[in-house]
N, C-alpha and C positions, 0 to 999 in steps of 0.2 A: 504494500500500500504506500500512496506517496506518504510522505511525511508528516506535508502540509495538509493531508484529508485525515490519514489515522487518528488525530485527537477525536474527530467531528464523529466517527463512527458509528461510540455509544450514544452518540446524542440524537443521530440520523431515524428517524419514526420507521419504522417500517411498514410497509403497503400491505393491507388487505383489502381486497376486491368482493369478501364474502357480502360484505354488508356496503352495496355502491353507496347509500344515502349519507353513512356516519362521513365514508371515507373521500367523498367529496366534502363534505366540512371540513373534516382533518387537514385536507391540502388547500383549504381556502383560508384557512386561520395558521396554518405554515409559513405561507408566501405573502399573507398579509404583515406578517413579522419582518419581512423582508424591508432593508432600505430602496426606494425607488427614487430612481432623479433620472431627471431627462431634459437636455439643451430645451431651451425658451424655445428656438428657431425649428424645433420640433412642430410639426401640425399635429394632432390627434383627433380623430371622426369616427364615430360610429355611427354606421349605415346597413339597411336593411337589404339581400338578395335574397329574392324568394324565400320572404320569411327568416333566411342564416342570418343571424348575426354575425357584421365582423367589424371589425375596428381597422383602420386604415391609420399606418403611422409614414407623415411625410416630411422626409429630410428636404433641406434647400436643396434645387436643381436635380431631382434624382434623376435619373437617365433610365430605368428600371425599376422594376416592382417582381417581388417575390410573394405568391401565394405560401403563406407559414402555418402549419396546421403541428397546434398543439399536441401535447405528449399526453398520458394517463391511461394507458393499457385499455384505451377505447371506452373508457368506464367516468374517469374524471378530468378534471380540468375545464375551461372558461375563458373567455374573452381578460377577466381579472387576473386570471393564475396565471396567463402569459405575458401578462402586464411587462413585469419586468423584463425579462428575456427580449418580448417582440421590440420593444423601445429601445436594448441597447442595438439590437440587431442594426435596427434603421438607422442610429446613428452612423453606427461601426462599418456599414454596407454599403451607402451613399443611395437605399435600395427604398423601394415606397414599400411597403410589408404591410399586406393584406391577411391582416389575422383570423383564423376562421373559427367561428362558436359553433363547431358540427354538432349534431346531435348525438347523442351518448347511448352506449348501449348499458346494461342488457333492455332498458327500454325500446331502445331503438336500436335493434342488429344488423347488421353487413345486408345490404349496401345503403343505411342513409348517410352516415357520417362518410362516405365516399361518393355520394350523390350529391352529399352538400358542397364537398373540394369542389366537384366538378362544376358547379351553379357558379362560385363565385370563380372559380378560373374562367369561364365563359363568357362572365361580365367583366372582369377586369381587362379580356381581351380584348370585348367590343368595346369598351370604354378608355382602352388606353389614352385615346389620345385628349380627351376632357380630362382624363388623372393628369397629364402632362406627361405620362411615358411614351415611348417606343414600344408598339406594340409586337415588335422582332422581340425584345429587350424582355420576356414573363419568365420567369422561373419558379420553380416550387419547390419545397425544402418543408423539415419538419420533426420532428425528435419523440422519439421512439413508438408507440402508435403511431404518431404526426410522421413518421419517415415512412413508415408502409403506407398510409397515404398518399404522400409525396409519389413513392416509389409507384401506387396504383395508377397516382394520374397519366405523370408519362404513357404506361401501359395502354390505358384506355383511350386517349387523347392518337395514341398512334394507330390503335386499331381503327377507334372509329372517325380516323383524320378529323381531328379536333382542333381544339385550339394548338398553336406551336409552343411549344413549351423546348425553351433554351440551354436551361441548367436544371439540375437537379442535385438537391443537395440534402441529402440523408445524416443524419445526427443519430448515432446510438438505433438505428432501425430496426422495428418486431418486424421482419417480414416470414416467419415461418412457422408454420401450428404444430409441425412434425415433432418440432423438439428432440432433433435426434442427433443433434453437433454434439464436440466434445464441452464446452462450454456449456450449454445445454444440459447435457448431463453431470457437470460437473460442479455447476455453482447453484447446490441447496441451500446456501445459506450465507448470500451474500446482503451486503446490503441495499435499503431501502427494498428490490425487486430481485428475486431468485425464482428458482425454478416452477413452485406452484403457483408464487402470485402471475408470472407469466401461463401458465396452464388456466388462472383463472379468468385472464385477460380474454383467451381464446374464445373461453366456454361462453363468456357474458358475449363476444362481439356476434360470432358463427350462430350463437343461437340453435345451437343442433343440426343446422346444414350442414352438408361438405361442404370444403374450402377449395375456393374457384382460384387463381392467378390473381384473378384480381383481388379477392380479401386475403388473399397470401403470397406476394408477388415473388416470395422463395420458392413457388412451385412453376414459377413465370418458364418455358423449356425454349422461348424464344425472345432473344435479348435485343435482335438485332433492330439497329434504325433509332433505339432510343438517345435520348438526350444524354450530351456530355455530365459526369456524376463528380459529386465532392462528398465521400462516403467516410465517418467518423465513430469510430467504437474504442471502447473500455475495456481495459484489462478483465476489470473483474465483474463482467457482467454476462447475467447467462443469453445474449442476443450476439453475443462479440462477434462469435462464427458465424453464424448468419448471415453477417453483416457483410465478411471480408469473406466471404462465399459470392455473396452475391455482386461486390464489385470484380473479384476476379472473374466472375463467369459476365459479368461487362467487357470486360477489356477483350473476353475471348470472342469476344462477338464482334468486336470493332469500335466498343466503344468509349473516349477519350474517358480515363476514371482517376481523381487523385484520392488516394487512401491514407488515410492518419490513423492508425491504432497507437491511444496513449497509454502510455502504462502507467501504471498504480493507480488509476482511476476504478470507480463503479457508476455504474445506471442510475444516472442523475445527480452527480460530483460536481457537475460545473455547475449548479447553484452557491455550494460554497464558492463562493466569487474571491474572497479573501487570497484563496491558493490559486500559486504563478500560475501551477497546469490549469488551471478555469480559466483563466485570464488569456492563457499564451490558445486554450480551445476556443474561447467566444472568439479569439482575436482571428483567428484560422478560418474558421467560417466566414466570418464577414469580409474576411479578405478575398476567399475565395466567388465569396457570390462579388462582393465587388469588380473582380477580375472579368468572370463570369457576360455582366453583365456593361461594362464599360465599352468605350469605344474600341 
């Protein structure tokens, strides 16, 4: 473990997904503890698409906009709980970040919360040019639900010639229900998310379906054509393999992929923002979607 995270360990709550009602409060009065500041020169909107709520954060002159769909094992999380994260993004990005409030399962299972990505990537596309972007200039990105998301659009987006979608940029990504990596079956008892709360992630999203490509794009057997990837995983997290499975089976298809696996991290470590590795991780991503997404 890094150094700078092993104090924060014991103090780190751990997920349970049994009870989605508590454990939405739990991470709403977490992240409410959190400090948030965000540049004046910031814009922040919340705007309604078909019903999704999402929150639109605009840096001066962005040149791009990234579709960002929250993390919470498809169970939790909110337009509030990505507060902080989506606000440095924007900064850190030069990127307009269109926050998405999908809808949650087990209430709502596979595929609304990927019907809702897709709603508002549709309108951020028709609408790039009243947002002030480049509508060449969309990317999607999103942290760990939020990445199989991410990951789904591209998929979908290519089958059903969709909107274009330019980058893709995966943070710590659940893309597979198998659970049969070595990571996978290795980390029962890591922190904040191990191996059942992800098995419980599954059960509440699939809802007793099989799992299609698209609600598990680790099972996707056809990579090619999709968007260039900025793919980011944790030492100690049971999704790690998945993750750098599924960018290497990118690259084997053709397609351009930059991989970060940080070590001594676990699933959802760069909230301690305190420690270098959070810092030097947010700082990676926003570089990369910046890259991504510039002239």
């Amino acid at each position: 473990m890094d150094p700078e995270l092993e104090p924060f360990v014991p103090l780190v709550p751990r997920s349970d997904l049994s009870d989605p009602a508590t454990e939405r409060k739990n991470l709403a009065a977490l992240v409410a503890s959190f400090p948030v500041q965000h540049s004046d020169s910031l814009e922040v909107q919340d705007v309604r698409v078909d019903d999704v709520p999402v929150r639109l954060y605009r840096p001066p002159a962005a040149q791009g906009a990234v579709v960002w769909l929250h993390g919470g094992g498809f169970v939790t999380g909110d337009l509030d709980t990505e507060h902080p994260w989506a606000s440095r993004l924007a900064e850190a990005s030069g990127a307009l970040v269109a926050s998405v409030g999908y809808r949650l399962a087990p209430e709502h299972p596979y595929p609304a919360a990927l019907d809702d990505a897709y709603a508002v990537l549709a309108w951020l596309s028709e609408n790039a040019g009243e947002l002030g972007v480049d509508p060449a200039r969309i990317a999607v990105g999103g942290t760990s639900a939020g990445g199989n998301l991410a990951a789904a659009l591209a998929l979908v987006a290519r089958d059903e010639r969709g909107p274009r979608i330019c980058f893709q940029a995966l943070f710590q990504p659940e893309l597979d229900d198998r659970q049969v990596t070595v990571s996978q079956r290795t980390f029962t008892d890591t922190p904040r998310m191990d191996r059942e709360v992800i098995a419980q992630s599954w059960r509440h999203y699939l809802g007793g379906t099989p799992a299609t490509p698209y609600a598990a794009p680790g099972r996707a057997e056809d990579l090619v054509g999709l968007p260039p990837a900025y793919v980011s995983t944790a030492e100690f997290d049971p999704v790690r393999d998945e993750g750098i499975e599924y960018a290497l089976r990118l690259l084997q298809a053709g397609v351009a992929v930059e991989l970060h696996q940080w070590p001594g991290t676990f699933h959802g470590s760069q909230a301690i923002a305190s420690a270098d590795v959070s810092q030097r991780q947010a700082a990676e991503l926003a570089a990369a979607l910046r890259r991504a997404l510039s002239d």
